[in-house]
N, C-alpha and C positions, 0 to 999 in steps of 0.2 A: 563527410556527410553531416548533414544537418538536425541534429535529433530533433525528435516530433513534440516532445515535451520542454524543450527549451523555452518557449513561452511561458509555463507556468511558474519560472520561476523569474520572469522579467526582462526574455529574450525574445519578446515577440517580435518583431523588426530585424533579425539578422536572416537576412538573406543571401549578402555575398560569405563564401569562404573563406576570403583574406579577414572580414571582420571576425571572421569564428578566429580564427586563427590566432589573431591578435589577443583575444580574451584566453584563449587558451595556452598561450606565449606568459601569458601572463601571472597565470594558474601553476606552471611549471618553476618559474624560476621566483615566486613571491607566493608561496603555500602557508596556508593559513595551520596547516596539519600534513606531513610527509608521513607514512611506512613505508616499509623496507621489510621486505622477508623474503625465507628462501626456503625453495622448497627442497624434499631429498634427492632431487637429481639434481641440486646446485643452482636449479635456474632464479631469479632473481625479480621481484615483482616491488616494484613500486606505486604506493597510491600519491596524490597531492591533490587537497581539496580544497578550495578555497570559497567561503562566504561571502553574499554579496545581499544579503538581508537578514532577517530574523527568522534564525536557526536552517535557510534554506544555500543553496550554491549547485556548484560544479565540481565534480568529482576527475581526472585523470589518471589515467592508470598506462602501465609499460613495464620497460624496463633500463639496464644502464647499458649503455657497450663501452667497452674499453673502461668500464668503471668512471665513467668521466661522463661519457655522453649519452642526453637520455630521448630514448625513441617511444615515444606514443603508441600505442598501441588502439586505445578508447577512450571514453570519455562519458559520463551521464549523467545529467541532474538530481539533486538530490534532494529532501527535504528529512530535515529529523524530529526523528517522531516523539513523543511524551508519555512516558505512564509505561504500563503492560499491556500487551494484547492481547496474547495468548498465554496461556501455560502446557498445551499440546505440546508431544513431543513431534518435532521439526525435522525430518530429513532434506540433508544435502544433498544436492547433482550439480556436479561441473558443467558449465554450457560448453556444446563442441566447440564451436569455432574460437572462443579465448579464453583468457584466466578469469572467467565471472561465473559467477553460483545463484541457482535457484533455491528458493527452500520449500519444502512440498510439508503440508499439513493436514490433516485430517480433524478441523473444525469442528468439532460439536455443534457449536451454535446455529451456523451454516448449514450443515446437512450436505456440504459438498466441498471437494477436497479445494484448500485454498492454496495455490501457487505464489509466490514474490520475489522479486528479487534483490537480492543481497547484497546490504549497503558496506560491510564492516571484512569483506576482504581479506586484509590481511588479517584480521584476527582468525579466520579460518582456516588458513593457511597454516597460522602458527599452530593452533589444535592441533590439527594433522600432522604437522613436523612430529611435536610431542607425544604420539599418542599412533601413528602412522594409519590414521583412520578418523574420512572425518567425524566429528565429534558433536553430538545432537547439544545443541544449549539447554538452558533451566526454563527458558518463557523468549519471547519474540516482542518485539516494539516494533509495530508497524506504520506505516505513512505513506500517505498514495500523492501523486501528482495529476492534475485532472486537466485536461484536454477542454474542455468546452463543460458549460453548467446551466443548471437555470436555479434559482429560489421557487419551493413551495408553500405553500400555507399550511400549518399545521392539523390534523383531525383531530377534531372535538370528541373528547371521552370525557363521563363521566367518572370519577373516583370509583365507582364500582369495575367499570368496565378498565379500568386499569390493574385494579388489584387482579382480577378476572384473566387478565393478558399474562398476567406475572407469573399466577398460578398454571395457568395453563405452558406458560413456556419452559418453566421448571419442572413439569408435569415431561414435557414431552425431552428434555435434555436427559430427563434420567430414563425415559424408554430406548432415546437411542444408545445410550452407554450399554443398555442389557441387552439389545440388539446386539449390539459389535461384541458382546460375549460370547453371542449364541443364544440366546435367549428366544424362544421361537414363540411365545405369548406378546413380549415385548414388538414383534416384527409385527402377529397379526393386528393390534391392538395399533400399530402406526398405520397399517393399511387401512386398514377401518376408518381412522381419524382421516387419513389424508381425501377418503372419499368422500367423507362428510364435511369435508371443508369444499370439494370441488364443485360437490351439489349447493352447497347453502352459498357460493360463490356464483355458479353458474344462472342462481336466481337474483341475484343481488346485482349482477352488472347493466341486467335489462331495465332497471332502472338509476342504477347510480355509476360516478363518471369511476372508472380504475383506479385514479388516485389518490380517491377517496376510502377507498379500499383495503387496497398496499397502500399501508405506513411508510415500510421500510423494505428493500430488496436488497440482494446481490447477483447477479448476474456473471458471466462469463462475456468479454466481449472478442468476436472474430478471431483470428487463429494464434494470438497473441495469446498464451499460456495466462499470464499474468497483469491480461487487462479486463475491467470488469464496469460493468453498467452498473450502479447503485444508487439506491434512495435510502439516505437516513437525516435521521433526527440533528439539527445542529445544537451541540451543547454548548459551545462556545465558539465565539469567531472574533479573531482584530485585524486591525489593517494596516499593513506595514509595507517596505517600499523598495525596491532594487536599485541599490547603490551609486551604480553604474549610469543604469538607461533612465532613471527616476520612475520606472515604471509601477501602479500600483497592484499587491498580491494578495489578497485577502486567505488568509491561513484559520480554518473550520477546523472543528473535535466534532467529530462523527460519532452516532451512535447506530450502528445498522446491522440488523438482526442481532443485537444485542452484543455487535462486535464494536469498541471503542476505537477509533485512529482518528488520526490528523491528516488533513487535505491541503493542498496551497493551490490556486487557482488565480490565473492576470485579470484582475477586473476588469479587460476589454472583451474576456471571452465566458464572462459570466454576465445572466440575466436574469436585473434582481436585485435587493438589499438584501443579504444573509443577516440575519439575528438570530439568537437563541430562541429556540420554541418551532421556529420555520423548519423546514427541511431541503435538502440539497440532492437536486437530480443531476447527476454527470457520468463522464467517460472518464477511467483513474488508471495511472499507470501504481501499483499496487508494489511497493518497493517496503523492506524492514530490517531490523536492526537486530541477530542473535545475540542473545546473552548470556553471558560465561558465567558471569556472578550474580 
């Protein structure tokens, strides 16, 4: 099968299987990075990933038979992410149907629990050998792959009204930490706010366009656990190019709801010049990196 995010790392144009195949043929037996772990029932998981631009690729995963011969299992695009994203602590879940992991988080910044899925595999695997349970990381590097995009313009604030935003968001990250205590002053005191934003919203759209509005969002997209509609800030974007197809990928530093990640998007399926200052509207498959150290 053909993943749906294979374009955004420079595989827009594969449409027959024998061409996946080939590229996948290729990823197998010329890995730019192999593991190999096993887990306590002996069974035996291989990853092989191979780059085909700046910092993004193809990931393959299986296993051996006969110790010799190796059978496919799956495969998914990857992009590696930069920096820290979180410091939340990250629960593991194994997906049923194979050897792949979601990481489930409770976001502060957000306000709603953030799903992604899990680029570093066997290092979680190996936690759990070690330790026979898996094992929450220190902080999360995230990175999304985005489906389709468009460029924004950015909203004009003044210096006040920024410091104003700052205050106010650090204002409301420490009512929900007293919430999740139990803090039941802290709960009213969000309810309260959240009304007063709905009403001074509710008058503000009759005359001004939404996206003037919302700066920044994150969304949940359709039944995909781990895919999300969002608008953030772009803090930095370059443009680099898929090895292979010479396709070109333009790779974003996101800043949205005060969450930082990096995006990589085919510039046939974004609309727009991204620069710094602008903002980036897309569909992301919302994929990160646990860290042990």
């Amino acid at each position: 099968m053909i993943h749906s995010f294979l374009r955004s790392v420079g595989f827009r144009n594969i449409k027959k299987k024998s061409d996946l195949y080939k590229i996948l043929e290729d990823i197998i037996n010329n890995p730019d990075v192999q593991s190999i772990e096993e887990d306590n029932n002996g069974n035996c998981f291989v990853e092989c990933k191979k780059e085909f631009g700046e910092d993004f690729g193809i990931a393959v995963c299986g296993d051996f038979i006969d110790d010799n011969e190796f059978r496919m299992e799956y495969y998914y695009p990857y992009l590696i992410g930069t920096g820290i994203t979180t410091e939340e602590p990250v629960e593991i879940e194994r997906h049923a149907e194979k050897e792949s992991y979601a990481g489930i988080c409770d976001e502060i910044k957000l306000g709603v629990t953030l799903i992604f899925y899990i680029q570093n595999i066997a290092e979680v695997i190996k936690e759990r050998q070690m330790f026979g349970r898996y094992k929450n990381g220190i902080s999360a590097t995230l990175a999304a792959l985005a489906y389709t995009g468009c460029i924004l313009l950015p909203v004009q604030k003044t210096e006040e009204q920024i410091k104003q935003k700052e205050k106010s968001t650090e204002n409301r990250i420490h009512l929900i930490a007293e919430a999740r205590e139990g803090n039941q002053a802290a709960m009213e005191h969000l309810t309260l706010h959240d009304m007063d934003i709905y009403s001074s919203l509710s008058k503000r759209i009759m005359k001004e366009d939404i996206l003037s509005i919302v700066e920044t969002s994150f969304m949940p997209y359709g039944i995909e656990s781990d895919q999300y509609m969002v608008i953030g800030e772009i803090l930095n974007c370059i443009k680099s190019e898929n090895n292979i197809t010479k396709e070109v990928i333009w790779i974003m530093t996101l800043n949205c709801n005060d969450l930082i990640f990096d995006i990589c998007i085919n510039e046939k399926d974004l609309i727009g010049e991204p620069k710094a200052g602008r903002r980036f509207k897309g569909r992301i498959w919302m994929q990160g990196r646990i860290n042990y150290l």
